[in-house]
N, C-alpha and C positions, 0 to 999 in steps of 0.2 A: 200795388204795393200796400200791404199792411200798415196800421200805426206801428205797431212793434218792430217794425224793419225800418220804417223810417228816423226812428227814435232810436234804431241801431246804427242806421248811417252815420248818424249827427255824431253820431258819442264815438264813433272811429276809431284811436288807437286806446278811448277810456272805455271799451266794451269789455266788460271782468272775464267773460270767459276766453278772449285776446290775449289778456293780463294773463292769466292763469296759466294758458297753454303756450306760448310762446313765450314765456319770461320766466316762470317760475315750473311749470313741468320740465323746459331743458336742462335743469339744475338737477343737480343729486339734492333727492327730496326723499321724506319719510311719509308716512301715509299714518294721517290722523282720523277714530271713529269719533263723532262728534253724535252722542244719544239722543235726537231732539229726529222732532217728524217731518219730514219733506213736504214744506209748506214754507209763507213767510212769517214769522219769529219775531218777535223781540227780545234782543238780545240789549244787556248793560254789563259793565265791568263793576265789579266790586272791590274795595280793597278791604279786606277782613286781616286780623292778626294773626293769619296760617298763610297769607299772601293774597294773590291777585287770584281772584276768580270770573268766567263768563256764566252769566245768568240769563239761561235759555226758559222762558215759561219757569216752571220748577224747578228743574234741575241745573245744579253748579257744575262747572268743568273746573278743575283748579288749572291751572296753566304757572307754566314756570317765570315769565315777564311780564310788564303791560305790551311788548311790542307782539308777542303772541297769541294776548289776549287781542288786541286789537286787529290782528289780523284773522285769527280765527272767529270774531265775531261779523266780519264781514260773510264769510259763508254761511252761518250762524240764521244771519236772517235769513239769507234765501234757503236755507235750508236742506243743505247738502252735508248727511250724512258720514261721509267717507272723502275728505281733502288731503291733501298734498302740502308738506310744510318742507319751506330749502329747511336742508340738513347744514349749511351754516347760519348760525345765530346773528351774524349780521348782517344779514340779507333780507330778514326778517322784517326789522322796521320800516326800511323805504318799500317793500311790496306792501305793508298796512298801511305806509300814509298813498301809494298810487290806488289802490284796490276803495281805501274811505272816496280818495275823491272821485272815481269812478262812479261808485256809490251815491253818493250826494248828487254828482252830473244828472246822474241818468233819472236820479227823485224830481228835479229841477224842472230837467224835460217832461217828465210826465207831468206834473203839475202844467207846464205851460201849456200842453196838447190838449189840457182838459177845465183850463180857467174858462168858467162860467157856464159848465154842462154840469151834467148830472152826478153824485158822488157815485151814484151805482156803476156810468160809465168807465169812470175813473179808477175804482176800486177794481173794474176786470180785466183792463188795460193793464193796471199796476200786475195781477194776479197773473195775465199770461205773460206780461214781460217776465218775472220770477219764475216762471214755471220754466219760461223758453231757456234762461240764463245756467238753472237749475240741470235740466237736459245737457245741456253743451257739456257743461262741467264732468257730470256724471261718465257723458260719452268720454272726454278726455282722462278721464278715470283719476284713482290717487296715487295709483305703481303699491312698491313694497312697503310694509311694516317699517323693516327697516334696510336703509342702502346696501348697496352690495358693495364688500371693500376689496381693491387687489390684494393678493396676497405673496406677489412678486413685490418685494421690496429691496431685495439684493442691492447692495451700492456697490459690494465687492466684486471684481471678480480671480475666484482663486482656481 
């Protein structure tokens, strides 16, 4: 067993690509492009006088809340391109506060795996776990642009 698999045990139901595909893909979701390169990122939120923006490297994403920005900057860093956002607005903030603490767990773990070795270790550990979390996501894909709505809405019947 790998470190990376074992650092995947530990983190159980906080493993983001868990989070992502069973919580928030079974949702009617939209599908967001996020301009940044499949890598890990630092991401920070800004609040400028046009709203809240995610600052990926150079480039700004404006986003329309901080619960959006916040949860889109967790993809953000691992660097996935093409995510999946629920298509209701309040579903949005409790999947960025479980998705951060995922996040921070799984930073935790890896620090502890690698207190008192080498940063070079450390730093590829960090890199394939991102790479691997990155993969998962990917495979689980982002779905549509935008949801598909019924269009059977009849309450009548005449």
């Amino acid at each position: 067993m790998t470190k990376t698999d074992q650092i995947r045990s530990q983190l159980a139901e906080e493993w983001i690509p868990d989070i992502y595909g069973a919580k928030v893909r079974v949702q009617r979701t939209r599908a967001v492009e996020l301009p940044i390169p499949a890598r890990e990122n630092s991401a920070e939120i800004l609040y400028t006088l046009l709203g809240i923006e995610l600052k990926v490297g150079k480039r700004r994403i404006a986003c329309p809340d901080l619960a959006t920005a916040r949860y889109l900057r967790v993809f953000a860093r691992i660097g996935c391109g093409r995510v999946a956002i629920p298509y209701d607005i309040t579903k949005i903030s409790p999947f960025a506060d479980e998705l951060e603490t995922a996040w921070q767990r799984m930073l935790l773990l890896l620090d502890a795996e690698h207190e008192g070795k080498s940063p070079a270790a450390a730093s590829r550990l960090r890199g394939s776990m991102i790479k691997q979390i990155r993969t998962i996501i990917e495979e689980i894909g982002a779905g549509e642009v935008m949801p598909e709505f019924k269009q059977s809405t009849r309450q009548r019947n005449n």
